[in-house]
C-alpha positions in Angstrom: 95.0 122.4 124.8 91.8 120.8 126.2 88.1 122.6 125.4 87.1 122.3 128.4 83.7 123.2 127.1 83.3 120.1 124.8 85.8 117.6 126.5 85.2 114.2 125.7 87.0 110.9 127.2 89.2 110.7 124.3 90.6 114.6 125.0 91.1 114.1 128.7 92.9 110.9 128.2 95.2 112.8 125.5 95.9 115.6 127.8 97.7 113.1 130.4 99.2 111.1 127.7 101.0 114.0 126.8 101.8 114.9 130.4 103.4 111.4 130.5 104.8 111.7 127.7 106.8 114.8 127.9 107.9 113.5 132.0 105.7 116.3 133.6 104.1 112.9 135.0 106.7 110.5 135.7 106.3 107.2 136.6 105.2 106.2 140.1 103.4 109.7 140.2 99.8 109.6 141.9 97.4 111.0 139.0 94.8 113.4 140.0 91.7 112.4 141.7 88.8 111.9 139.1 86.9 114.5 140.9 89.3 116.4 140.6 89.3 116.2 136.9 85.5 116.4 136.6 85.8 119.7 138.0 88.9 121.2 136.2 87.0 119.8 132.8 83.5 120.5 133.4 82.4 116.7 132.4 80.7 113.5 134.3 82.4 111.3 136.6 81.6 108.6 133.6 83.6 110.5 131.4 86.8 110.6 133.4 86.5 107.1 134.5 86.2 106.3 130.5 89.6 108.5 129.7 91.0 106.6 132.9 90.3 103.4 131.9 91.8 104.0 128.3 95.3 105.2 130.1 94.9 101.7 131.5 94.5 100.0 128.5 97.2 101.5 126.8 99.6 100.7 130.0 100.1 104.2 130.6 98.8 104.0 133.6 97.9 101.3 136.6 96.0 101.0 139.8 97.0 100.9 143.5 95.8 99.5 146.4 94.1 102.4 148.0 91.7 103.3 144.7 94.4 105.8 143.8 95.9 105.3 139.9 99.3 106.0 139.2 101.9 106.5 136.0 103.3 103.3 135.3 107.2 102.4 135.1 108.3 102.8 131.4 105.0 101.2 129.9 105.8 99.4 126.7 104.4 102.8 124.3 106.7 104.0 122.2 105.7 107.7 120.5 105.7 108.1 117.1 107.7 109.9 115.1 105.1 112.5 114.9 104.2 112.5 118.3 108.0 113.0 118.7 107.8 116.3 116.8 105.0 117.3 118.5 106.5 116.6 121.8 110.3 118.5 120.7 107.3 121.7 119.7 105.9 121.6 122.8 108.9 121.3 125.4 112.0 122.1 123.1 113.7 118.6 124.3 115.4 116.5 121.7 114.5 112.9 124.0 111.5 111.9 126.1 112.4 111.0 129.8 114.5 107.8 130.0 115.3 108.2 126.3 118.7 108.7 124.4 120.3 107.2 120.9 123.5 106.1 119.9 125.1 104.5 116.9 124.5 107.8 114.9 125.7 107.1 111.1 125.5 109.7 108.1 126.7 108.5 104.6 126.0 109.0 100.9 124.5 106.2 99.2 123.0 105.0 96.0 119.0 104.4 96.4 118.1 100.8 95.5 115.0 100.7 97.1 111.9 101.6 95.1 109.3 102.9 98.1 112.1 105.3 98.9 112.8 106.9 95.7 109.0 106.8 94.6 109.1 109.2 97.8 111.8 111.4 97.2 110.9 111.6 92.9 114.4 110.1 92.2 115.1 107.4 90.0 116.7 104.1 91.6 120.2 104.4 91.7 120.1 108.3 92.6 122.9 109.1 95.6 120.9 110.4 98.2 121.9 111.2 102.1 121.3 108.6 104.7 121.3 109.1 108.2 120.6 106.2 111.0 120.5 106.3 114.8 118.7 104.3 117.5 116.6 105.4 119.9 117.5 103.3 123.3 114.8 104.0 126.3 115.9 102.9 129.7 119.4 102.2 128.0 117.7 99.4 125.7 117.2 99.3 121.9 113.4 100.5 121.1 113.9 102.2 117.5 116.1 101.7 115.0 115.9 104.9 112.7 116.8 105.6 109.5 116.6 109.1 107.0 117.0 109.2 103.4 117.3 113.1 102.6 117.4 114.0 99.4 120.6 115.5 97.8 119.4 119.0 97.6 119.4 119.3 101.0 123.2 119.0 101.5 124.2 122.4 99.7 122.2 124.2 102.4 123.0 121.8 105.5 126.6 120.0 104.8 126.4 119.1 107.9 124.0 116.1 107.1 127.3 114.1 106.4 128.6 114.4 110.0 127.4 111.6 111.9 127.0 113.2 115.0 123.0 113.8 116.2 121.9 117.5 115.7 120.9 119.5 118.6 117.4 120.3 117.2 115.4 119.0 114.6 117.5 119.7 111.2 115.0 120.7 109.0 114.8 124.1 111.2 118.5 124.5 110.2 117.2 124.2 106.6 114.3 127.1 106.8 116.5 129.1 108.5 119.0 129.1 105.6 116.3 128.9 103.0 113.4 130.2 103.8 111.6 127.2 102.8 108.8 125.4 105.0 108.8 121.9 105.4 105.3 120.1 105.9 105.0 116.4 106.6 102.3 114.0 104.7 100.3 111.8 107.0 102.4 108.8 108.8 102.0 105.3 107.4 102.0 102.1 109.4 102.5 98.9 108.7 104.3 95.4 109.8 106.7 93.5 108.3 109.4 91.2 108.7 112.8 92.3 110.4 115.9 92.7 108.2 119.1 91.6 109.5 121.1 94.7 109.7 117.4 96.2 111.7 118.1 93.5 114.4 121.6 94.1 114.7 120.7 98.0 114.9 118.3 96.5 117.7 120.7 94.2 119.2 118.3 91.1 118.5 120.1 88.1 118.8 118.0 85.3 116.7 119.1 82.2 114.1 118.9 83.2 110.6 116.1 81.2 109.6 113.9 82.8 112.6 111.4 85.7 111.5 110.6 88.9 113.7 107.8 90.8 112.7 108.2 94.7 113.8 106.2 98.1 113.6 107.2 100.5 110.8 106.6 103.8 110.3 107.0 106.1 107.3 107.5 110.2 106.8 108.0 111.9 104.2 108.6 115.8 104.1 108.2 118.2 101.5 108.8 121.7 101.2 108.1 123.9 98.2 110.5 122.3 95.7 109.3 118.9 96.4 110.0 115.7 98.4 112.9 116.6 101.0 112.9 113.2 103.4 111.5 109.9 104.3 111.7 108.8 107.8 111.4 105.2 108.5 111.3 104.2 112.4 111.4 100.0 113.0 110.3 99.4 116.1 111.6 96.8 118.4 109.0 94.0 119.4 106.9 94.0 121.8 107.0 97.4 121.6 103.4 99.1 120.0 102.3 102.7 119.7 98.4 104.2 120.6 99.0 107.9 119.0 100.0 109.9 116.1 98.7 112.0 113.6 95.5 110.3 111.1 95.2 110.2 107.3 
């Protein structure tokens, strides 16, 4: 929620991001006048023409003949994973508008990678639960997904191993049957070349020797007896993101 009594550019353009986001403005819809939004946020015309333009920017938004500025179709944004959480807290929906996944996949497997069991405080080698889906928007491959859960987790949620998606987040399965609350560290970007089972998750069709650079980001969750998951979303290129949470 918006103060409207300190309001700058940066909050007004976040409270129609998220309007956008969660389909309460969908594309083609006519966004409010800017005088409109003076009044309803007590600021300068200035101001709303700044949190205007930054929709623009970020191809949220575009302009119509007329002067009028409207939602555009299916901008190339994709949310992060924890605007995603934020989003499924705010509106109780599992999938943004236009969103879906398929390919869901649940297996144990032996960690070989080092990032990932630095994260979970296993040693390399460890089994531990992975879980992979993608994320299609528009029925096209936008993020390839994968969960590592460590193997604690499975006594209380055996249902990790089915590879079906779950109807709500599962870590609210787990507090429910614990009593332990999860907390996520700060999300970590970065870029890096595509692997070849990523592009197959993203249905990239390149030679071998070509390289794709794509957007990764990184979760890990804890609860109260340590590391629980990391979260790793590969993005599909050309794809970029504008929001989530800061270090």
């Amino acid at each position: 929620m918006v103060d409207k009594d300190s309001a700058g550019y940066a909050d007004i353009a976040a409270h129609f991001r998220k309007l956008i986001e969660d389909g309460k403005l969908q594309p083609g819809d006519t966004m409010p006048p800017m005088s409109q939004v003076r009044e309803q946020f007590s600021v300068s015309i200035t101001t709303v023409n700044r949190a205007y333009r930054l929709l623009k920017d970020e191809g949220l938004t575009t302009p119509r003949p007329g002067a009028e500025t409207v939602v555009a179709e299916r901008p190339n944004v994709a949310a992060t994973a924890a605007a995603r959480l934020e989003r499924i807290a705010r509106t109780g929906e599992t999938y943004a508008p236009g969103e879906t996944s398929i390919n869901h996949t649940a297996h144990l497997r032996s960690c070989h990678d080092p990032m990932v069991a630095d994260h979970l405080g296993i040693e390399l080698g460890d089994e531990v639960i992975v879980r992979t889906r993608v994320f299609l928007r528009d029925d096209k491959p936008a993020v390839a997904a994968l969960s590592v859960i460590h193997m604690r987790a499975l006594a209380d949620v055996p249902e990790l191993l089915q590879p079906r998606p779950f109807e709500r987040f599962w870590q609210e399965i787990y507090k429910e049957r614990t009593g332990r609350q999860t907390t996520k560290s700060p999300e970590r970007r970065t870029a890096r070349l595509a692997a070849s089972n990523e592009l197959d998750m993203l249905d990239i069709h390149v030679p071998e020797t070509a390289a794709v650079p794509v957007l990764v980001l990184v979760n890990v969750f804890h609860d109260d007896d340590g590391p629980l998951e990391v979260w790793e979303d590969i993005y599909a290129p050309g794809l970029w993101q504008v929001e989530g949470e800061k270090p």
